[in-house]
C-alpha positions in Angstrom: 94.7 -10.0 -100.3 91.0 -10.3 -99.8 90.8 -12.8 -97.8 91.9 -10.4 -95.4 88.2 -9.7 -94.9 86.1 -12.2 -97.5 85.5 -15.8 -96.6 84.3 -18.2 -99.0 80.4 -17.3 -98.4 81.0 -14.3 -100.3 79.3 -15.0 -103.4 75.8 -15.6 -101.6 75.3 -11.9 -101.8 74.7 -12.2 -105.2 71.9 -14.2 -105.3 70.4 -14.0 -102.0 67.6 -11.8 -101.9 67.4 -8.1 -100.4 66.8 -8.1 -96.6 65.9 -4.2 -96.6 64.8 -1.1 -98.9 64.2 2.4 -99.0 60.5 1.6 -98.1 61.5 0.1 -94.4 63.7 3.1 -93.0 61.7 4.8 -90.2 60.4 8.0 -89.3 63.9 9.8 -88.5 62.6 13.4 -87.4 64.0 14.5 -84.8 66.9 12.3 -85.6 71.1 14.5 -86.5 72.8 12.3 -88.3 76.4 12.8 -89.7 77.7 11.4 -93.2 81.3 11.9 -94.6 82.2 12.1 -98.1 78.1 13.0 -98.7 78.6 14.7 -102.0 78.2 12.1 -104.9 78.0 8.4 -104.8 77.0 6.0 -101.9 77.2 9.0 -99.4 74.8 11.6 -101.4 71.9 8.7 -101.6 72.6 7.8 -98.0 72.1 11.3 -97.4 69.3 12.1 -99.6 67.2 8.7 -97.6 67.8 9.9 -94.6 66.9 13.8 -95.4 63.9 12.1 -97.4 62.8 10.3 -93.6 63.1 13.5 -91.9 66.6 13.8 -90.4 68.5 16.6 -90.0 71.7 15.2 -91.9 75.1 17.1 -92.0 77.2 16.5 -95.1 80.9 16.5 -94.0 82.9 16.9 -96.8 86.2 18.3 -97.7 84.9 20.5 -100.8 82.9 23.3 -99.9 81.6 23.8 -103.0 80.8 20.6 -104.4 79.0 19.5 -101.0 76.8 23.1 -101.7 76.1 22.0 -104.7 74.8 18.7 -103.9 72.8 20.2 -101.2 70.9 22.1 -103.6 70.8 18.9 -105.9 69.2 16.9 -102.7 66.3 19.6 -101.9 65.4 20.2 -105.5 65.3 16.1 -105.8 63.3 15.9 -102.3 60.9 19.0 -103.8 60.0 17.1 -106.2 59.8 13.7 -104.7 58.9 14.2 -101.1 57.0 17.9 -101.1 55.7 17.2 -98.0 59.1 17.2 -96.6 61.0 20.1 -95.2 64.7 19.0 -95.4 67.2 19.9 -92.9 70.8 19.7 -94.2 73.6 21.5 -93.6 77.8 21.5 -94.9 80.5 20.6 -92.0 83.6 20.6 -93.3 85.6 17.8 -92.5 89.2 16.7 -94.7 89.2 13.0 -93.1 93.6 13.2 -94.5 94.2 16.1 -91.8 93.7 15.0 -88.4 93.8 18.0 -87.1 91.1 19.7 -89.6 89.4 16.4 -88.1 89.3 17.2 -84.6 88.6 21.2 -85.6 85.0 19.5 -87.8 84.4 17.2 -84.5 84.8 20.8 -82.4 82.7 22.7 -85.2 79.6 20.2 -84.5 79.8 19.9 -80.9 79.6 23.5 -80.5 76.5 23.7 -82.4 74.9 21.7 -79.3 72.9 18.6 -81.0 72.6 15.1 -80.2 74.4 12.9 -82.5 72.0 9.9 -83.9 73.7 8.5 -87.3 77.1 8.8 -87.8 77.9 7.3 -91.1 81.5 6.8 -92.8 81.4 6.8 -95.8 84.5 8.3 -97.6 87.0 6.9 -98.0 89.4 6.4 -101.4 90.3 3.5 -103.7 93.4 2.6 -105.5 95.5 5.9 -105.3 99.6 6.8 -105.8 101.4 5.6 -102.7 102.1 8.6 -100.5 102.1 10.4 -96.9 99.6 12.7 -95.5 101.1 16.0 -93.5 100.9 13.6 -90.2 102.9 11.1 -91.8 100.4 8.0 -92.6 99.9 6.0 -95.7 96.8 8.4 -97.6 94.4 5.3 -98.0 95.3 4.2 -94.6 94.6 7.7 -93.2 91.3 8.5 -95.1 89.9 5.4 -94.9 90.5 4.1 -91.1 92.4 7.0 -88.8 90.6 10.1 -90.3 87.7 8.2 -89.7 88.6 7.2 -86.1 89.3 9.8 -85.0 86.2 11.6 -85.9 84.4 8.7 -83.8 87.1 9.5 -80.7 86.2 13.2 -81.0 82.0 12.9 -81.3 79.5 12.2 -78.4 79.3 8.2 -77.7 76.7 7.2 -79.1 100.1 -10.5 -89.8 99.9 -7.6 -90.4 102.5 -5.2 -88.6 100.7 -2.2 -87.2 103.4 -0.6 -86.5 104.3 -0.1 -90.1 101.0 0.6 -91.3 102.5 4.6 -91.7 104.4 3.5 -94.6 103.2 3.0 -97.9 103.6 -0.1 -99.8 105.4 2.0 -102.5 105.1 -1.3 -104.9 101.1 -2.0 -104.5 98.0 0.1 -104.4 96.1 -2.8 -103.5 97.9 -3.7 -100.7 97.5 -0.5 -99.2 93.7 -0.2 -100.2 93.0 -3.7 -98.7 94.7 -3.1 -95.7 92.3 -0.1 -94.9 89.5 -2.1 -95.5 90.6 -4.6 -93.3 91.2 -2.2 -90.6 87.6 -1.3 -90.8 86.1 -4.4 -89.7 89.1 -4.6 -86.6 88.6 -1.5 -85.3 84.8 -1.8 -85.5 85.0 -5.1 -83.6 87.2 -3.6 -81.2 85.1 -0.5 -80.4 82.3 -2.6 -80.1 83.5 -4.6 -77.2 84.8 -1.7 -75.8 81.2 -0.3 -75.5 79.8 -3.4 -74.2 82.4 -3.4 -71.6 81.4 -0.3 -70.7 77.9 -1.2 -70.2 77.3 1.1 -73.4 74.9 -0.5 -74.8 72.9 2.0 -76.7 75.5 3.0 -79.3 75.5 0.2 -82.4 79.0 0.3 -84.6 79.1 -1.8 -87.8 80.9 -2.8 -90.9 79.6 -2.7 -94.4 80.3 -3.6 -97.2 77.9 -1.6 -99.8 79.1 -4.3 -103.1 81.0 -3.7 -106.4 79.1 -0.2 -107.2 79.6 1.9 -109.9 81.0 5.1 -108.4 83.7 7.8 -108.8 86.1 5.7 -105.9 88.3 4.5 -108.9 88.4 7.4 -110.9 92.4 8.3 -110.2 93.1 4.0 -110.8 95.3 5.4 -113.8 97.4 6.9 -112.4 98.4 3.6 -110.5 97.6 1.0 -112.3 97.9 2.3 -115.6 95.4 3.6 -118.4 94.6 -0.1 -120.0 94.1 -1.9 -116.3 91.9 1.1 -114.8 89.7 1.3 -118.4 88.7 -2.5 -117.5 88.2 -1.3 -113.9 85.9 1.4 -114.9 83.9 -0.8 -117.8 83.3 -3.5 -115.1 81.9 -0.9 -113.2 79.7 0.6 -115.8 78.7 -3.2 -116.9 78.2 -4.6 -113.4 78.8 -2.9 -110.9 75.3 -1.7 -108.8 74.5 1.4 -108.9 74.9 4.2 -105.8 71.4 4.2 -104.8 71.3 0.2 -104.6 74.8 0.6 -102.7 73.9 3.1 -99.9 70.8 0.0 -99.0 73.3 -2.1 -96.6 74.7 1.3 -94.4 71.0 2.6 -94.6 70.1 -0.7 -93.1 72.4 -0.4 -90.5 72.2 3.4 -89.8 68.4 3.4 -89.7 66.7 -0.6 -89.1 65.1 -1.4 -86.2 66.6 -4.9 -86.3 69.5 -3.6 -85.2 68.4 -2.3 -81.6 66.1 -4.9 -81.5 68.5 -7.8 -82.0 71.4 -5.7 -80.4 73.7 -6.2 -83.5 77.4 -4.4 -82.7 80.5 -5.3 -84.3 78.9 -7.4 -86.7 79.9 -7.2 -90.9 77.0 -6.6 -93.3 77.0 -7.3 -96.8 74.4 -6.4 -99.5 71.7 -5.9 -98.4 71.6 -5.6 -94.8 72.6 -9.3 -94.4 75.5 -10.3 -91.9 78.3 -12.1 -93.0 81.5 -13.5 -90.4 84.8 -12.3 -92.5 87.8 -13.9 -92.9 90.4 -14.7 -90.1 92.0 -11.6 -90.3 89.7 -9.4 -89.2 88.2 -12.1 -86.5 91.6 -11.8 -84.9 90.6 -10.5 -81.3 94.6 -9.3 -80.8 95.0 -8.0 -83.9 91.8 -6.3 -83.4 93.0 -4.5 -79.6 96.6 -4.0 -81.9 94.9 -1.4 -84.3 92.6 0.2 -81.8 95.5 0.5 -79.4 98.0 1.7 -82.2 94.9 4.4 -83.5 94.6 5.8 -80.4 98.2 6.2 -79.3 98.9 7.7 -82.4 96.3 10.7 -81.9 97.6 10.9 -78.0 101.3 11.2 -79.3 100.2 14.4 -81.3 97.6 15.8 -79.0 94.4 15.2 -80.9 93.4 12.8 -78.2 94.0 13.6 -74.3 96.1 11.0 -71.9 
């Protein structure tokens, strides 16, 4: 299933060397940016660089608490790192399986009258039980691509059958965990030309890929792949797998380099760290690109998130 997205030039992000670091993210005062799932992992370090830099960064998460909590854990780490830095960050509450708590976290930030800078998405879950969220998609499906779009749809601009896709594949996790990653890289594509189109050409969307890190996104692979298949899973993470701070580099990189106004870089897949990479013929598949974005959209119009 991954060559859904992979081609065979892969492996080069293993042993090419780093194209960015912490060291090369600008001055972001003045800068709001947004970043889901923000409480542990790749999203807290994404957050914590960009509060380091001076941004005012909103954690959207679904946890109250635990997003609190790691907002106390970022300005005690930044107090003692980066004194001379006042942080700015704040909770919005966002449960990317709800699309209506979706558009009501879009509503909740618009109303508070900021420009929108960074938008980062970042949650999203792993292998997980096949089942339906309350607006009748596929979980994975829903958390990691349509929560996610429709969060875009809502905020200031800045063969696969899709007609399926709210079914789960009762029989494979990593069918359904694939798929979302594949529709990722279409819809960005797709919303990238769309922008261009429009003669948009201030607003940079991107796919990453942050690498096999060692973070909590497999931590329920038990209870789908059984106990001896997700112990490996979670050893190979802990043996190999980079850790969340070395992951966040490649969405950093996009969310913060001046390469990528510079070199106008939109719809474009980056792999660690902060180099491009084409994917496979799946995801380059201009009509299957338009069939998601088309099928996303219509979706949120058919149950009023979206108007006509």
């Amino acid at each position: 299933m991954l060559d859904f997205i992979y081609d065979l030039d892969y492996w080069k992000t293993y042993v090419q060397p780093s194209n960015f670091s912490l060291e090369q993210i600008p001055d972001l005062t003045s800068k709001v940016a947004i970043v889901t799932g923000a409480n542990n992992g790749l999203g807290y370090e994404t957050a914590l660089a960009l509060a380091r830099n001076g941004a005012h960064v909103f954690l959207a998460c679904r946890n109250r608490t635990k997003a609190l909590a790691a907002i106390e854990r970022m300005e005690r780490e930044l107090a003692e790192t980066a004194p001379q830095i006042y942080p700015k960050i704040d909770f919005l509450c966002l449960d990317l399986a709800d699309l209506r708590t979706v558009a009501h976290s879009a509503g909740e930030f618009l109303s508070k009258k900021l420009p929108l800078h960074i938008l980062v998405n970042n949650a999203g879950l792993g292998l997980s039980a096949p089942k339906l969220t309350r607006d009748g998609i596929e979980l994975v499906f829903a958390v990691n691509h349509m929560g996610s779009a429709a969060h875009e749809m809502h905020l200031p601009e800045g063969g696969i059958q899709f007609g399926t896709l709210g079914q789960p594949d009762a029989e494979s996790p990593f069918v359904n965990y694939n798929r979302s990653k594949l529709a990722n890289i279409l819809y960005v594509k797709a919303l990238a030309r769309r922008l261009s189109s429009a003669g948009n050409h201030q607003v940079f969307v991107n796919a990453v890929h942050p690498g096999y890190c060692g973070t909590a996104i497999d931590d329920s692979a038990q209870l789908t792949v059984g106990y001896m298949a997700s112990q490996v899973m979670l050893k190979a993470r802990e043996l190999i797998g980079r850790t969340p701070a070395d992951g966040a580099l490649t969405q950093l990189y996009c969310a913060t380099s001046t390469e990528i106004e510079e070199k106008k870089l939109s719809g474009r897949y980056f792999v660690p760290d902060g180099h491009e990479l084409r994917p496979g013929s799946y995801a380059m598949d201009e009509e299957l690109q338009e069939r998601l974005f088309k099928y996303s959209e219509d979706f949120m119009i058919k149950r009023r998130l979206l108007p006509e």
